[in-house]
C-alpha distance (Angstrom), angle and dihedral (degrees) to the residues before:
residue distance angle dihedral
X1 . . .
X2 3.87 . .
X3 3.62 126.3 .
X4 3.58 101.5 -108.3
X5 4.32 82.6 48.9
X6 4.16 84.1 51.9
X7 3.94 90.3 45.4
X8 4.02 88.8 48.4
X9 3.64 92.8 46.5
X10 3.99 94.4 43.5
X11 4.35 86.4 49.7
X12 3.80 92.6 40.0
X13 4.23 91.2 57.5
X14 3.83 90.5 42.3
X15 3.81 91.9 58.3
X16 4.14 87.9 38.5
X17 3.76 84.1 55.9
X18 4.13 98.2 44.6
X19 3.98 83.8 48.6
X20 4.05 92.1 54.9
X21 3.48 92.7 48.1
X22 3.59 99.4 41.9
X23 4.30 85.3 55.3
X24 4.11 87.0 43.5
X25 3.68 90.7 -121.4
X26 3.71 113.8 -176.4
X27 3.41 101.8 -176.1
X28 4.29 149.0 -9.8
X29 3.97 112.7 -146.9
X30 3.69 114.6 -172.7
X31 3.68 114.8 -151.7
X32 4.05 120.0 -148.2
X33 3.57 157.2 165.4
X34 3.59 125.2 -158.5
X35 3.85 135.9 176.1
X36 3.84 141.8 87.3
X37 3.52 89.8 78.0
X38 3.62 92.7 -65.1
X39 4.05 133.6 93.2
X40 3.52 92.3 -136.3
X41 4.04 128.1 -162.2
X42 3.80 113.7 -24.4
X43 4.24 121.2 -170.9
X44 3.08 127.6 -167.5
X45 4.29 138.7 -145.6
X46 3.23 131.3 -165.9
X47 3.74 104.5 -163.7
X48 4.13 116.9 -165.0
X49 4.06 125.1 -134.5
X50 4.07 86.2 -102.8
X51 4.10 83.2 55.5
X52 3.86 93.4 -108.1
X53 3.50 128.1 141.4
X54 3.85 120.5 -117.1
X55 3.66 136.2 -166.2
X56 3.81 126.5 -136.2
X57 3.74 122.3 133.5
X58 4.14 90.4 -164.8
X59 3.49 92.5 73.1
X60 3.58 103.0 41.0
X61 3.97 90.0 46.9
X62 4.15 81.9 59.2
X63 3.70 92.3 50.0
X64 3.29 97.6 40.4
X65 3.99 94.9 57.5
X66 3.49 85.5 47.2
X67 3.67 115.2 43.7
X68 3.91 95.1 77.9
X69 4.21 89.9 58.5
X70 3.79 83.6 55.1
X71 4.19 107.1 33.6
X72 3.71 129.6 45.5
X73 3.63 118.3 -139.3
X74 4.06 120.0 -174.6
X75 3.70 103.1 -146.8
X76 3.50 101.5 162.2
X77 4.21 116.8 100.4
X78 3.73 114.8 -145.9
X79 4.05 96.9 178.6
X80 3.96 86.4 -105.6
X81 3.73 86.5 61.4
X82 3.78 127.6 38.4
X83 3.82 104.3 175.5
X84 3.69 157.4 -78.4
X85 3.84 135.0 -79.2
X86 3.73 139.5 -176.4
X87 3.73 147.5 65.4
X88 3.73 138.7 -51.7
X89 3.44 112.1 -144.5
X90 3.94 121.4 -144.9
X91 3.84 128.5 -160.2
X92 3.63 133.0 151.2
X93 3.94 114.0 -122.6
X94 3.56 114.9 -141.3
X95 3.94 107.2 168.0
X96 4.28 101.1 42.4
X97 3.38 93.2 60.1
X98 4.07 147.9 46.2
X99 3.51 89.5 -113.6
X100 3.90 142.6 19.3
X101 3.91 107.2 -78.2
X102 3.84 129.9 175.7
X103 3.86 103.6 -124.7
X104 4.08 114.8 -165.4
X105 3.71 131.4 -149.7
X106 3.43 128.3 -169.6
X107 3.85 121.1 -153.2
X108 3.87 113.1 -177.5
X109 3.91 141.1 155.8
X110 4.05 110.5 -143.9
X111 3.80 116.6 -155.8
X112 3.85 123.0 -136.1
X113 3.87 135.7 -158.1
X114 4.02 105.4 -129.9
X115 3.24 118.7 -169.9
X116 3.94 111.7 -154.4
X117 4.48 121.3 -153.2
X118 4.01 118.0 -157.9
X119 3.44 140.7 137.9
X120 4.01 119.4 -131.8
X121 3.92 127.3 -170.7
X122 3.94 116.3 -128.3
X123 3.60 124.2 -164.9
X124 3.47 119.7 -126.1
X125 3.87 133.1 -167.4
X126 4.10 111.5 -103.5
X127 4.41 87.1 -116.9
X128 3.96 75.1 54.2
X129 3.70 106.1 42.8
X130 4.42 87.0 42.6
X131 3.93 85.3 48.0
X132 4.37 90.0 49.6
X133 3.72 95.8 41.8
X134 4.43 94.1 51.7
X135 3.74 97.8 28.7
X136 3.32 121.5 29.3
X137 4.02 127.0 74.7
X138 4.21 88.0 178.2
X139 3.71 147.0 -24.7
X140 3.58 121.3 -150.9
X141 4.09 138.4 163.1
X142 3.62 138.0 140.6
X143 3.59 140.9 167.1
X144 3.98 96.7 -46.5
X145 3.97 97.2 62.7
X146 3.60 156.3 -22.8
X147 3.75 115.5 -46.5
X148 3.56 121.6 -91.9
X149 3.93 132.7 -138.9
X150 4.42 122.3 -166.5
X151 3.24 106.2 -167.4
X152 3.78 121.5 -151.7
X153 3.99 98.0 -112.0
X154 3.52 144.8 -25.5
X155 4.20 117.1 -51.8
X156 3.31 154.0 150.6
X157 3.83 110.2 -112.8
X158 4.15 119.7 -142.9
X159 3.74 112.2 -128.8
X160 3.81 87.6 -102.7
X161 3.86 90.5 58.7
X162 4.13 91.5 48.2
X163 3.99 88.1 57.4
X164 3.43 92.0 43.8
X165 3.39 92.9 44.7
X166 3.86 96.0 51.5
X167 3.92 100.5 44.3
X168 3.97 96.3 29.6
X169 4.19 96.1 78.2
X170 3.69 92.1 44.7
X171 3.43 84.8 60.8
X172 3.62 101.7 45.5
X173 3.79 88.8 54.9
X174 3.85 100.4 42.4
X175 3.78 83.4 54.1
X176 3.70 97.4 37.8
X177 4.38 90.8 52.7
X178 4.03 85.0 45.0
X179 4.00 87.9 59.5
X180 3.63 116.8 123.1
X181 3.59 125.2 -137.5
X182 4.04 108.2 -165.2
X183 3.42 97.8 -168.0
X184 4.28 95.7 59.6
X185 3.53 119.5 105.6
X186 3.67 113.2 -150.6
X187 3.92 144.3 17.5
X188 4.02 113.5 -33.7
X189 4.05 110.4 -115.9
X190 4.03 126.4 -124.7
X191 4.30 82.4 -102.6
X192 3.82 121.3 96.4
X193 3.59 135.5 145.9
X194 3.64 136.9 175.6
X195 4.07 149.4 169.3
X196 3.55 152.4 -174.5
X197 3.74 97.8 -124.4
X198 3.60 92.1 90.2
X199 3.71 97.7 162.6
X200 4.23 88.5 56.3
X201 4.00 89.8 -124.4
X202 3.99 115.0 129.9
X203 3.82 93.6 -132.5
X204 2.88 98.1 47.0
X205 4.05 127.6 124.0
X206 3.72 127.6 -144.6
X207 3.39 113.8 -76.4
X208 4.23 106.4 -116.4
X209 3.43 131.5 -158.0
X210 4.03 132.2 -174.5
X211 3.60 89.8 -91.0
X212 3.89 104.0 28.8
X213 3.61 147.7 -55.4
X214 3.74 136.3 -51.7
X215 3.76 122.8 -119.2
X216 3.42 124.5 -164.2
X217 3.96 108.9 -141.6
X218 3.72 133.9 -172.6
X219 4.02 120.3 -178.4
X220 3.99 125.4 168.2
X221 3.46 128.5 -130.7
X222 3.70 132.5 -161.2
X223 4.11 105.6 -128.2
X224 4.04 124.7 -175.9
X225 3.99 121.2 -136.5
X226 3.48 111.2 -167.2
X227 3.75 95.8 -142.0
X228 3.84 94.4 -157.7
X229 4.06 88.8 85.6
């Protein structure tokens, strides 16, 4: 920036500043929404010392080409992270320093994709529980499709084992996407997906109990952090 750009800048804030005192503003809070990659729609306030909104584009233009040298925003989504929202608040400081100076402050809440591990125990009918423990290898399913079933060889299956076998995964995923996970913070997402390997080994067979069979589960939630504390 050249000098005569400095001296513009330096004469262009003083006359900013003698126009938001002479319309007893007590504040400017920008409102916004950033993530996806993108910064989104921004609006801005300018609030008066009697808590009254006022209109004048000439000093929101000058805050708005300004408030991205002075705030950081994190736009870009990663999957992990989705984004940021809140408000920047704008007031002009007149007692920490040798001359008035707009001071910003951004408050914002960032949202995060958690993805949650357990391992639940379903109960199963005994017709079920006999079919699982000769038939099946694994069962697994989850938000992107219809549950799957690998069976253990090549058989002819009774007309008891096709009815189990056609209502018995819908039922291991309803349950499995109805799991809940104390420990998440938040609102659970559309994605889910679950198993009966529970012991992450290829060969291995579902893990049965008296009652049923374990599943393990894993569902993401989207959690807030305000990221003023």
């Amino acid at each position: 920036m050249s000098i005569i750009e400095k001296i513009d800048e330096t004469e262009q804030t003083k006359a900013i500043i003698k126009l938001w005192q002479s319309l007893n503003i007590e504040k400017a809070v920008m409102e916004f929404d950033c993530g996806g990659d993108s910064m989104n729609d921004t609006q801005w306030e300018l609030i008066s010392a009697k808590n009254e909104s006022i209109d004048n584009d000439e000093i929101v233009s000058y805050l708005e080409d300004r408030v991205y040298n002075e705030v950081t925003f994190y736009e870009n989504s990663d999957g992990h992270y989705i984004g940021e929202f809140g408000k920047v608040v704008v007031i002009l400081e007149t007692e920490d320093y040798e001359e008035p100076t707009f001071t910003y402050d951004k408050q914002s809440t960032s949202e995060w994709n958690e993805t949650h591990y357990g391992e639940f125990e379903m109960a199963l009918t005994p017709a079920e529980l006999k079919f699982v423990e000769s038939k099946v290898l694994n069962i697994n399913g989850g938000e992107s499709g219809r549950p799957t079933i690998n069976y253990k060889g090549d058989f002819i299956l009774t007309d008891e084992e096709e009815q189990i076998a056609e209502t018995l995964p819908d039922r291991l995923d309803e349950f499995a996407r109805d799991c809940k996970f104390e420990e998440a913070e938040g609102d659970q997402n559309d994605w889910y997906s679950w198993n009966t390997d529970v012991n992450d080994e290829e060969d291995e067979t579902p893990t049965l109990t008296e009652k049923g069979i374990m599943l393990k589960v894993e569902q993401t939630y989207t959690e807030l952090r305000n990221e003023n504390e």
